[in-house]
C-alpha positions, 0 to 999 in steps of 0.5 A: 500500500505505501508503495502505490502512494509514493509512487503517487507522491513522487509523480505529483512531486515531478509534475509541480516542479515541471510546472514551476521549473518552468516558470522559474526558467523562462524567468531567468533567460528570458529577454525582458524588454518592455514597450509600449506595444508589448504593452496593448491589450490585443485580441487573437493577434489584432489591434483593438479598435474602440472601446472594449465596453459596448453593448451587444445583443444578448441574443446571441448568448441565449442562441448559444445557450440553445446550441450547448442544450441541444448539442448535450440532448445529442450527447447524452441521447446517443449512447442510449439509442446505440445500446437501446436494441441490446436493452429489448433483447435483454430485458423488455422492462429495462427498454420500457424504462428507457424509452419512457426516460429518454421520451421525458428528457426529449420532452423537456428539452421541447417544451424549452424551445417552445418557450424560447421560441414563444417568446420571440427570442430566436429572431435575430432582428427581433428589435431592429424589425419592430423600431422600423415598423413603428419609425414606418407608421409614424407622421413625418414631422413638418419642416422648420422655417416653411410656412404650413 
């Protein structure tokens, strides 16, 4: 039993001091001179252009939100559909058990959809229509300096 611990202990031991040998030699060789370019905040390699503080649309957040619901439905729904026939030829009630899990996981998954859906949250350009169609069915006001 000690032996399994130490060998443990001397992988973990190894692997915290690769980690800070290292830190600890990129410290001393590496060349340090600073600028005012190395020194700019960057994304990926770019410039920044404005701002880093800007309003966007949280659309797109719920739209990813919807994406990673969808794509773990797919994750956790295939092994049980791979394995579903050898569950029938085994035990009929174990397929029953499934088939009505899987059926309760689908349907919660649907009913979110339908409420996302319901609620106008998967139009990309759900504000931008609706300002244009009220701008649209508005008067156009009168022109200064004419006389009416």
């Amino acid at each position: 039993m000690g032996f399994e611990f130490g060998a443990v202990l001397v992988f973990a031991i190894v692997a915290v001091g690769f980690a800070f040998g290292g830190i600890t030699l990129s410290r001393l060789i590496a060349p340090k001179i600073p600028s005012a370019e190395k020194s700019t905040i960057y994304e990926c390699g770019e410039r920044p252009i404005g701002a880093a503080w800007f309003n966007f649309n949280p659309r797109f957040y719920l739209v990813a939100l919807v994406f990673v619901i969808f794509e773990v439905d797919i994750a956790l729904t295939f092994p049980v559909v791979a394995v579903y026939r050898r569950w029938t030829e085994a035990s009929p009630a174990l397929a029953w058990v499934a088939f009505v899990e899987l059926l309760l996981f689908i349907s919660i998954l649907v009913v979110g959809l339908a409420w996302t859906w319901g609620h106008g949250d998967l139009e990309w350009v759900k504000g931008l229509s609706a300002g244009k169609t009220a701008a649209a069915n508005q008067p156009a006001a009168p022109a200064k300096g004419r006389a009416a």
